[in-house]
C-alpha positions as CSV (number, residue, x, y, z in Angstrom):
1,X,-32.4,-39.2,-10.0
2,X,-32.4,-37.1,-6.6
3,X,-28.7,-37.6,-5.6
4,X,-27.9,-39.7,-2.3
5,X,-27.2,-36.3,-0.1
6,X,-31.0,-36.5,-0.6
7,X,-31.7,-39.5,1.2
8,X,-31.4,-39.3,4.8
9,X,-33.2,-36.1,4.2
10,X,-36.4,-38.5,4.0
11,X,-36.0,-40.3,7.2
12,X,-35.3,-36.3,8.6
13,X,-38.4,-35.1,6.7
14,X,-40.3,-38.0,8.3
15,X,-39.4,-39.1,11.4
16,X,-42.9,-41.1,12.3
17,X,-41.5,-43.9,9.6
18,X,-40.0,-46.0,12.0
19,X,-42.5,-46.2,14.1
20,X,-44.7,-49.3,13.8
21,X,-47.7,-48.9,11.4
22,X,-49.9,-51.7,13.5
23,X,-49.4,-49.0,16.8
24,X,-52.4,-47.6,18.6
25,X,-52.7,-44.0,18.2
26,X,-50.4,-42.2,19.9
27,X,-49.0,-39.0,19.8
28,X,-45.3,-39.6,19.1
29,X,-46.2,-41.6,16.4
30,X,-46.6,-37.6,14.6
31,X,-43.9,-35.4,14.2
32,X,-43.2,-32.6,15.8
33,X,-43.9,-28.8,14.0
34,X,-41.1,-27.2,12.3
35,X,-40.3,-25.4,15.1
36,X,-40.8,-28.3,17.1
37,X,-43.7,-27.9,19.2
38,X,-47.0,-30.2,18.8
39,X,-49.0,-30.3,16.1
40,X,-52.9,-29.4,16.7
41,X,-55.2,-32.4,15.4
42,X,-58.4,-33.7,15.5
43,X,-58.2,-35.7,19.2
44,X,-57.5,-32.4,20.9
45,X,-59.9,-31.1,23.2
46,X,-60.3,-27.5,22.0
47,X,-60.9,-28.5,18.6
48,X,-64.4,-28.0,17.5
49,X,-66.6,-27.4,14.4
50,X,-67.0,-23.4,13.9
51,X,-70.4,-21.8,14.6
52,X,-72.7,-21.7,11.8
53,X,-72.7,-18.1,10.9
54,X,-71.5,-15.6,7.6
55,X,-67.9,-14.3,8.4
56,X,-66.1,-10.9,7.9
57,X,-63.9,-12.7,5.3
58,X,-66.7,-13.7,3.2
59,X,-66.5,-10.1,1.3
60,X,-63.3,-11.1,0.0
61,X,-63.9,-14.7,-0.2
62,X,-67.9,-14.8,-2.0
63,X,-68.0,-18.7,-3.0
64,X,-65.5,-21.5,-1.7
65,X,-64.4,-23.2,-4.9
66,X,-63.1,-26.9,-4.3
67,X,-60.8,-28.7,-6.4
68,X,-61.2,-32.4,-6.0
69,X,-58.2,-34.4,-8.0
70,X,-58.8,-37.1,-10.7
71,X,-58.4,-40.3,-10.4
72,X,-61.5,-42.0,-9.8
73,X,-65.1,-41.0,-12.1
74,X,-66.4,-38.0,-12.1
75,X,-69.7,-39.3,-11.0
76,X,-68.5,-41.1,-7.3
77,X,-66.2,-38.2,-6.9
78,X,-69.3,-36.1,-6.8
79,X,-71.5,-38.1,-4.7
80,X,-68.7,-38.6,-2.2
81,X,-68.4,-35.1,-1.9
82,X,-71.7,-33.3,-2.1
83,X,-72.4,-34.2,2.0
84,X,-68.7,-32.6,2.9
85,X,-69.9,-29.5,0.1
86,X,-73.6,-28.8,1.7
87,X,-71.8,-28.9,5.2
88,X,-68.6,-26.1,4.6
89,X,-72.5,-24.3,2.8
90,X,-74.3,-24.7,6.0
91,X,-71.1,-23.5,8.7
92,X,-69.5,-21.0,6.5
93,X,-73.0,-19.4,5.0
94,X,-71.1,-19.0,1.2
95,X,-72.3,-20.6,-1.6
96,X,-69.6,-24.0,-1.9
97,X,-68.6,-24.9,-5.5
98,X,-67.4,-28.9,-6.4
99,X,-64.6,-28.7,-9.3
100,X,-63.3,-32.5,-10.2
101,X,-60.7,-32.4,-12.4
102,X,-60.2,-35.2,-15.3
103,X,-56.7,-35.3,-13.5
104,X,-54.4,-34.2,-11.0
105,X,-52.8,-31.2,-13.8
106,X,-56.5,-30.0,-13.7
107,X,-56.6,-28.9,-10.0
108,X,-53.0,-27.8,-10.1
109,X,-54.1,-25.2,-13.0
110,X,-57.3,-24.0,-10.9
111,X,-55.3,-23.2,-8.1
112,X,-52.5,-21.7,-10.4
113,X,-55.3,-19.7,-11.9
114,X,-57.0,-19.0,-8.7
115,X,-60.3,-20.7,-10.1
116,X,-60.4,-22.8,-6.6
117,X,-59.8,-21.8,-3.4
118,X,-58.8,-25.0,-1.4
119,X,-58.3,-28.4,-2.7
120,X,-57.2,-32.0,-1.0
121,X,-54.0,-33.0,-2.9
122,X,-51.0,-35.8,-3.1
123,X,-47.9,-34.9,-2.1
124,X,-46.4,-34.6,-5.5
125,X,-49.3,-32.6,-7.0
126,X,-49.2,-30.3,-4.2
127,X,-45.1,-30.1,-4.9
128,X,-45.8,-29.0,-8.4
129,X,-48.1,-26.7,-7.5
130,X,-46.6,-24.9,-5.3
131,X,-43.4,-24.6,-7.8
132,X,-46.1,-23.2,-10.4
133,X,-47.6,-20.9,-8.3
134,X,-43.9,-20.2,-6.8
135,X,-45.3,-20.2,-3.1
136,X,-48.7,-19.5,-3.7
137,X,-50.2,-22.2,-1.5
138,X,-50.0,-24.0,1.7
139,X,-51.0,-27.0,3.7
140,X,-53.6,-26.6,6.0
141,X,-53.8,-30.2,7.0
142,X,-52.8,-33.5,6.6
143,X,-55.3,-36.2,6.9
144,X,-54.5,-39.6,9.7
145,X,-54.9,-43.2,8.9
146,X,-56.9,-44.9,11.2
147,X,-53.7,-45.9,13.4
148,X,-53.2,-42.3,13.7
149,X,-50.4,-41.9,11.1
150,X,-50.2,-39.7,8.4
151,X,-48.4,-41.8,6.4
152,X,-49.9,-44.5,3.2
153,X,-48.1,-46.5,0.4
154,X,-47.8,-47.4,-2.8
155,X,-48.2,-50.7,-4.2
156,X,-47.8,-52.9,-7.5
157,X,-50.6,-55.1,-8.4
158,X,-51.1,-57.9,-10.7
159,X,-53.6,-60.6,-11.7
160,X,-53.2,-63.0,-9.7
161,X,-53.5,-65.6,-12.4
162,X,-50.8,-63.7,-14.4
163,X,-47.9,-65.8,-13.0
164,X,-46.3,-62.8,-11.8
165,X,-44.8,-63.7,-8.0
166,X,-42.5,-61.2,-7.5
167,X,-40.9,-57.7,-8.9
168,X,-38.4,-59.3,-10.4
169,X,-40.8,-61.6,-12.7
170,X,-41.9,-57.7,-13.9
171,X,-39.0,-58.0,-16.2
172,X,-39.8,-57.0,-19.5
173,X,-43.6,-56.9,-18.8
174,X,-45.4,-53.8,-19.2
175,X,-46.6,-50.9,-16.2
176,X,-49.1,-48.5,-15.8
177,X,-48.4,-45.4,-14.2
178,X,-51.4,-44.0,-12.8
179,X,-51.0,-40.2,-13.2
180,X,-47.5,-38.2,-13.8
181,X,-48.5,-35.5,-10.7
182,X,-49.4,-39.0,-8.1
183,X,-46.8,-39.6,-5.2
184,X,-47.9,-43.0,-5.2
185,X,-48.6,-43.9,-8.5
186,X,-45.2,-42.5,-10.6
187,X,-43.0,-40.3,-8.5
188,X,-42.8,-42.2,-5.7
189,X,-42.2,-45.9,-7.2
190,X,-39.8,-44.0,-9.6
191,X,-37.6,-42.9,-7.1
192,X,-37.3,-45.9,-4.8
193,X,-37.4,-48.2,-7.9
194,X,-34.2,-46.9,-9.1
195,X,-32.8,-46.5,-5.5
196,X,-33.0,-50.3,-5.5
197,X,-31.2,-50.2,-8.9
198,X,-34.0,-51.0,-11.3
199,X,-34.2,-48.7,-14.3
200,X,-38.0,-47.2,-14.7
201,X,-37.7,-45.9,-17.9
202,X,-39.2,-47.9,-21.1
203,X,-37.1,-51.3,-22.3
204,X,-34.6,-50.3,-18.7
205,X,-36.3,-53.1,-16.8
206,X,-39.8,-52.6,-18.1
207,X,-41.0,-53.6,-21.7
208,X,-43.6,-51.1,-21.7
209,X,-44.9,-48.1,-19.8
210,X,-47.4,-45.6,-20.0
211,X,-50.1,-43.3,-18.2
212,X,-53.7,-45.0,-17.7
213,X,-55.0,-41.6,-16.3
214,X,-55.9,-42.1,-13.2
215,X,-55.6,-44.7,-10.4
216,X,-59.2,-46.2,-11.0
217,X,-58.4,-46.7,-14.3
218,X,-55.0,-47.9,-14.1
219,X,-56.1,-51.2,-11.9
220,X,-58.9,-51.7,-14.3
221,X,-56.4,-51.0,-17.3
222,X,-54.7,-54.3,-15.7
223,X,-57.9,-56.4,-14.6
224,X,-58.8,-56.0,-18.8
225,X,-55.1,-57.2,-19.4
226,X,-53.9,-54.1,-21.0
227,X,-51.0,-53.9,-19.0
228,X,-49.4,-56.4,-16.5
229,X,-48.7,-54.4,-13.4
230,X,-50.2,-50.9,-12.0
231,X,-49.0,-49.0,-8.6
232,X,-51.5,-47.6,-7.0
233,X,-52.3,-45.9,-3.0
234,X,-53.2,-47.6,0.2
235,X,-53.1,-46.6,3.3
236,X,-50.8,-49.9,4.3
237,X,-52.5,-50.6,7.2
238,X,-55.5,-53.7,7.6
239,X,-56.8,-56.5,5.7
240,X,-55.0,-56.4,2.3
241,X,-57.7,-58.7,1.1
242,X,-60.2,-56.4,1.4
243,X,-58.1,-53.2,0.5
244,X,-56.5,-52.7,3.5
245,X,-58.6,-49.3,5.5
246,X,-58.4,-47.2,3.3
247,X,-57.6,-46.0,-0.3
248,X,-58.2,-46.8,-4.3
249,X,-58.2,-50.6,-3.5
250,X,-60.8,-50.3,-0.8
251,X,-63.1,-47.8,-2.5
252,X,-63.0,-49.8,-5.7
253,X,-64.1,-52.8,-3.3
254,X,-66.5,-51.2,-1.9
255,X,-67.6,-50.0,-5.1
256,X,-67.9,-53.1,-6.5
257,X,-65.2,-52.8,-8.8
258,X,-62.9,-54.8,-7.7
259,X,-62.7,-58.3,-5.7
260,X,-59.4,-58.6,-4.3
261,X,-59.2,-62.1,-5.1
262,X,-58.3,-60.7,-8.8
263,X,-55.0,-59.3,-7.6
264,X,-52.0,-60.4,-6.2
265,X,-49.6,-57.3,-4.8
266,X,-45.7,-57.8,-5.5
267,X,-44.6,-54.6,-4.3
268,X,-44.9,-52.1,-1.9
269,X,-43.0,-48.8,-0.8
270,X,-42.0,-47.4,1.6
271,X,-44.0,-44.8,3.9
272,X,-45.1,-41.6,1.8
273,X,-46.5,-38.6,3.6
274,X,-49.9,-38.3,3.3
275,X,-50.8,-35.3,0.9
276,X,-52.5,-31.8,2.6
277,X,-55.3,-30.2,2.1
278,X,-54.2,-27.1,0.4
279,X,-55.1,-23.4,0.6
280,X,-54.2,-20.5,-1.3
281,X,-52.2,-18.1,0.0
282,X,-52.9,-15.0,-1.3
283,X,-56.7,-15.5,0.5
284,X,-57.1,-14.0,3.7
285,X,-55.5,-15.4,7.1
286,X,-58.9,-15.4,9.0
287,X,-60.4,-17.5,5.8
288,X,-57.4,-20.1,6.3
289,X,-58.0,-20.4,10.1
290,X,-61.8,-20.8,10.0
291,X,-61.2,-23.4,7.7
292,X,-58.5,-25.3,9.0
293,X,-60.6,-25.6,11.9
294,X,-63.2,-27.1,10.5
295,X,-60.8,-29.7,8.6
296,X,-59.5,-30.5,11.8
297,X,-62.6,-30.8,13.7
298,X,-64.4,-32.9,10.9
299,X,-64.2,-36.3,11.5
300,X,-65.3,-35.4,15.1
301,X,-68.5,-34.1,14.4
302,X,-69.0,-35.8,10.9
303,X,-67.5,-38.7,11.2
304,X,-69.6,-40.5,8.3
305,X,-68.6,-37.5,6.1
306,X,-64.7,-37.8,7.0
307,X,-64.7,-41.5,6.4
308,X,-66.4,-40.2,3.0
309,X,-64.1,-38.2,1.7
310,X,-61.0,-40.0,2.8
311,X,-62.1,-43.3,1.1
312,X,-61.3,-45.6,3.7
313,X,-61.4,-45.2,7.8
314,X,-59.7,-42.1,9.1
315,X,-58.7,-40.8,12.7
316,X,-58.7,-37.1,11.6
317,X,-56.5,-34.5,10.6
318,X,-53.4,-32.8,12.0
319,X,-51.9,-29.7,11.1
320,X,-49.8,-29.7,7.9
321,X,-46.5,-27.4,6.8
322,X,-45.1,-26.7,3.8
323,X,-42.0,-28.3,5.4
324,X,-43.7,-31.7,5.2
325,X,-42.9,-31.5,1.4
326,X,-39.7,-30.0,0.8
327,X,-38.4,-33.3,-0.2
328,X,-41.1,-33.2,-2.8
329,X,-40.7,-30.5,-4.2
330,X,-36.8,-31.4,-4.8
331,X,-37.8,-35.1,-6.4
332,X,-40.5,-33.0,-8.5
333,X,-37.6,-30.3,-9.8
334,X,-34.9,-33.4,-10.5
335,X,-37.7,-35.2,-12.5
336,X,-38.3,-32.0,-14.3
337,X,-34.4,-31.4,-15.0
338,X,-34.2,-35.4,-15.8
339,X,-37.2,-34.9,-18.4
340,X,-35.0,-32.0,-20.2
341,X,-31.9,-34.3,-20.5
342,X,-34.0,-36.8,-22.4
343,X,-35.4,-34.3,-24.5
């Protein structure tokens, strides 16, 4: 457990929690850079989609390799993509490359193995891998909500005609995490669940846990009664009826997975950060600009494509810092250090 010198360190790491999640957007609903000035994003009037055209860094970068995270099938992933893929093709002139992982550990490894060279991550993934490639990557941006926050949740889900009313009635019953690297679907619940004292390990306060692998699969794993409860992400914000904006509840609605109807939620979390998209380091800085750039400008000029890609409406992007997820990356090394005391 991350000790309680740790908490006040996440309302300092994320100061745009208090402010209300229903709020127009605003600007002083973002924080501020690390160094305290204001962060570029997608509103501002100097951001715009590069020229189409080959750069200098392309002899050092040949191919743009992206990672896209598990989670949902390989098959949507791809379809959802391939628009966003043709366009970074068409600006950047370099053949673009779509890698989806079976899970999150899978685009973690290609950027450890410098096999991608950007990839949209969760907050915890991109923790971990940052601690496995000890510094080797950075966040370029951070995508907005449609309120203009950068913030989402996590939330428990049941059947609704389980009986299950409240997180309490979760006694004994059995939970899915969705994928050990998720914010939102382990380390995040984890934390705050034993913050409010409930042990999260199994036969603590749950009969049962275990990993469905992935957050599609984990809300299915409980529509097919395999387990009782799931956590999943949403962005918090809207209709929770149809899936609020944005997130795995919406696309699976919009999929026609899911009817919302099916589910009751008894939980949810606080604010999480939203998670970057992520760049490697070692490529070079004119590369990381270019491209940043064109995150930032892409819901602007491609606003079906954004909304694509971020499952769910979206306002834009605004810069991101490592900074964002120090407090990650301490949760993610006192889960690792708890894992070794069990062992």
């Amino acid at each position: 457990m991350l000790p309680r010198r740790s908490l006040p360190a996440l309302a300092l790491a994320l100061p745009f929690l208090s402010a209300p999640r229903a709020a127009p957007a605003a600007v002083d609903i973002i924080p501020p850079r690390p160094d305290g000035g204001r962060r570029r994003r997608t509103q501002d009037p100097d951001v715009v989609m590069p020229e189409p055209g080959r750069r200098a860094w392309a002899a050092q970068v040949p191919q743009i390799r992206i990672g896209l995270l598990g989670g949902e099938n390989e098959a949507d992933r791809l379809a959802r993509f391939e628009p966003y893929r043709q366009l970074v093709e068409r600006i950047f002139q370099v053949p673009a490359r779509l890698f989806p992982a079976t899970d999150y550990a899978g685009v973690m490894q290609g950027l450890s193995a410098r096999q991608l060279e950007v990839a949209g991550m969760g907050p915890s993934a991109y923790a971990g891998a940052w601690l496995d490639t000890q510094g080797g990557i950075e966040p370029m941006t951070i995508s907005q909500q449609a309120d203009g926050s950068i913030a989402y949740v996590a939330v428990m889900v049941v059947r609704r005609d389980s009986g299950i009313t409240s997180l309490e009635q979760m006694r004994g019953r059995s939970l899915a995490w969705a994928d050990p690297n998720s914010a939102s679907g382990y380390l995040i619940p984890r934390f705050q669940l034993r913050r409010q004292g409930i042990g999260v390990e199994p036969g603590q306060f749950f009969g049962r846990t275990g990993f469905a692998g992935g957050h599609e699969q984990a809300v299915v794993a409980v529509l097919q009664r395999q387990y009782d409860a799931t956590v999943t992400w949403a962005s918090g914000i809207g209709d929770p009826n149809q899936g609020y904006t944005r997130g795995n509840l919406r696309s699976m609605v919009e999929k026609g997975m899911l009817d919302m109807r099916d589910l009751a939620i008894i939980w949810t979390s606080e604010p999480i950060m939203n998670g970057p998209l992520a760049v490697r380091t070692d490529l070079p800085i004119e590369f990381r600009r270019d491209f940043q750039m064109f995150q930032l400008a892409l819901a602007k000029t491609e606003p079906q494509i954004a909304r694509q890609i971020a499952r769910g409406e979206t306002l834009g992007a605004v810069e991101g810092f490592h900074e964002d997820y120090a407090l990650f990356v301490e949760m993610r090394r006192e889960e690792a250090a708890a894992r070794r005391r069990r062992s």
